[in-house]
C-alpha positions in Angstrom: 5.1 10.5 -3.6 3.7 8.9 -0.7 1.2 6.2 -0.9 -1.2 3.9 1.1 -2.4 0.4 0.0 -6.2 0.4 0.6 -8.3 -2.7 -0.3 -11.4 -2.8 -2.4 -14.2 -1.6 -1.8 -13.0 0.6 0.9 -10.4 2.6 -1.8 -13.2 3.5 -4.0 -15.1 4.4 -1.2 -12.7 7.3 -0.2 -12.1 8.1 -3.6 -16.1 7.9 -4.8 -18.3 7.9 -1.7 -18.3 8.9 1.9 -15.8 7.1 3.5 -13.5 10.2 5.1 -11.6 8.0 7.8 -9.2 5.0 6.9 -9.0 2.6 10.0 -5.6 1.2 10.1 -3.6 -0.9 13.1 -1.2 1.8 13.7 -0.7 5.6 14.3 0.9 7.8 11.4 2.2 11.5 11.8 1.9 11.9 8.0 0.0 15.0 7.2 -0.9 15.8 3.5 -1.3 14.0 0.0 -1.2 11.1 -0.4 -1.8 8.8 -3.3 -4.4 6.2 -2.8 -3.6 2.3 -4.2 -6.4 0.0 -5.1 -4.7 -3.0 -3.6 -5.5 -6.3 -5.6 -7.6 -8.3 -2.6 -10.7 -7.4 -2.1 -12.3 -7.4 1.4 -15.0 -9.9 0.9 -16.9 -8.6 4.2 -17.2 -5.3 3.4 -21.1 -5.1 2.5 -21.8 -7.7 5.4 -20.0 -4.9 7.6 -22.2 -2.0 5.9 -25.4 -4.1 6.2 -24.8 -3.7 10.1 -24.0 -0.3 10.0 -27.2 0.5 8.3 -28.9 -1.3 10.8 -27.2 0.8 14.0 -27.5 4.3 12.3 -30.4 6.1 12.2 -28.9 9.7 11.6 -29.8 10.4 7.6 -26.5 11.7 6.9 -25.1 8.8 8.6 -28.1 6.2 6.4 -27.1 7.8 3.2 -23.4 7.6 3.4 -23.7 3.8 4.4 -26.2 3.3 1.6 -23.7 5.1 -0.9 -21.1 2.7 0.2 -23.3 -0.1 0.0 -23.7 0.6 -3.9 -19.7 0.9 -4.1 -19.4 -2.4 -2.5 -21.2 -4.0 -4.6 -19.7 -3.2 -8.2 -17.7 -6.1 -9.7 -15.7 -3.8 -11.7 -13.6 -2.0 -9.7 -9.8 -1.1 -10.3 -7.3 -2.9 -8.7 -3.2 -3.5 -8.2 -2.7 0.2 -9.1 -2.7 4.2 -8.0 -6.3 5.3 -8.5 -6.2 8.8 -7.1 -4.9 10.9 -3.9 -6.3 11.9 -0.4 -5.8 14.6 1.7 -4.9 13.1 5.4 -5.5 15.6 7.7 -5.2 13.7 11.4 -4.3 10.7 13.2 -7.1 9.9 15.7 -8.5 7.0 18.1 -12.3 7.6 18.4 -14.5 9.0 15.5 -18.4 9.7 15.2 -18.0 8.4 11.2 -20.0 5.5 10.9 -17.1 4.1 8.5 -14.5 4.5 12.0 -13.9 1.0 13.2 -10.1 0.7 14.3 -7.6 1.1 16.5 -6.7 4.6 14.7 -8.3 6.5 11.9 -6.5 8.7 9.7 -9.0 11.4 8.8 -9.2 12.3 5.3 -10.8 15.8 4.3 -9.7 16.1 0.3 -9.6 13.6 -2.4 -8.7 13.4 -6.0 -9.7 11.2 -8.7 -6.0 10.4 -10.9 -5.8 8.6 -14.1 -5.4 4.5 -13.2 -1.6 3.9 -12.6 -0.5 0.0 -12.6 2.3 -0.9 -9.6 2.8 -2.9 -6.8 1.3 -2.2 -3.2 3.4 -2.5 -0.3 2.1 -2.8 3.8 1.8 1.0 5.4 2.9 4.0 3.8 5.4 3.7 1.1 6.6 5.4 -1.7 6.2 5.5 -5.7 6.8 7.6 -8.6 4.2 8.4 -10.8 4.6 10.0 -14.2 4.9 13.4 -14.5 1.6 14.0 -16.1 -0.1 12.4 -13.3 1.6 13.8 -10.4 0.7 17.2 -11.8 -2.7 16.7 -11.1 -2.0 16.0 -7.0 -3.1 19.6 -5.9 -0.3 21.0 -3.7 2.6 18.8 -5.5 4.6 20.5 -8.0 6.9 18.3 -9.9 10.5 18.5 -9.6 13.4 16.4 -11.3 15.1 13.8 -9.7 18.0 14.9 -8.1 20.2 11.8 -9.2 19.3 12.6 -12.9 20.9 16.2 -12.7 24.4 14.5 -11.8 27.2 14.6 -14.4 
C-alpha cells in the first residue's frame, strides 16, 4: 500500500482531530487510501502555529477544530516511526477555507481510519510498504491479494 510520512502532531491530528487537508510542497494525482506514518520528528512549532490560528478565527467550527488540535499537540505520548492508520485523499488543491491549509498544495482528506501501530521506516513523499495481512484488511476498500512473486514456481 501507499503511504505518506506525516510528522507529529499533525498525523494524529488527521487521524484523531480535525485536520482534513495535509499541506505538502508538491502536487500529487494520487486519489484513494492511503496509510498514514507517524514520522519520528516532531514539529516543535506546531502549537505556536495553532495559537495563531485561534487568534485569526472566529468562526466556532473553525475555534473548536483549532482548540481540538491544540489538545493533540500537546500530548507527549504520541506514536511515532510507524503506520498509525489510513486516510482517504480525495483532491489535490492550492487554496482551502480549512484553517489547518497553509501550503503551497493541500491534499484533501475526507475518510480516515484508525489501524493497529505498525513499526517501519518513513521515506520523503509517497512511498510504498507492506503491512501484514491482518492490518491491511481493516483499510476499507483494499482487499488483500498475494504477492504475485510468491505464486512463482
Amino acid at each position: 500500500m501507499r503511504a505518506l510520512s506525516i510528522r507529529q502532531p499533525w498525523a494524529s491530528m488527521i487521524l484523531n482531530g480535525p485536520k482534513r487537508i495535509e499541506n505538502r510542497m508538491s502536487r500529487t494525482w494520487t486519489r484513494g487510501w492511503v496509510l498514514i506514518h507517524a514520522a519520528q520528528t516532531f514539529d516543535a512549532t506546531a502549537e505556536l502555529w495553532l495559537k495563531d490560528q485561534i487568534k485569526k478565527y472566529t468562526a466556532p467550527l473553525d475555534l473548536a477544530a483549532l482548540m481540538t488540535a491544540k489538545t493533540i499537540a500537546r500530548r507527549t505520548n504520541l506514536p511515532s516511526g510507524g503506520i498509525i492508520g489510513a486516510m482517504h485523499i480525495t483532491d489535490c488543491v492550492q487554496a482551502s477555507d480549512s484553517p489547518f491549509f497553509m501550503g503551497r498544495h493541500g491534499y484533501v482528506i475526507d475518510r480516515v481510519v484508525e489501524l493497529p501501530f505498525h513499526p517501519c521506516r518513513g521515506l520523503p513523499g509517497i512511498f510504498d510498504v507492506t503491512l501484514p495481512p491482518d492490518i491491511a484488511a481493516l483499510v476499507p476498500g483494499i482487499s488483500y491479494t498475494l504477492d504475485p512473486e510468491s505464486l512463482k514456481p
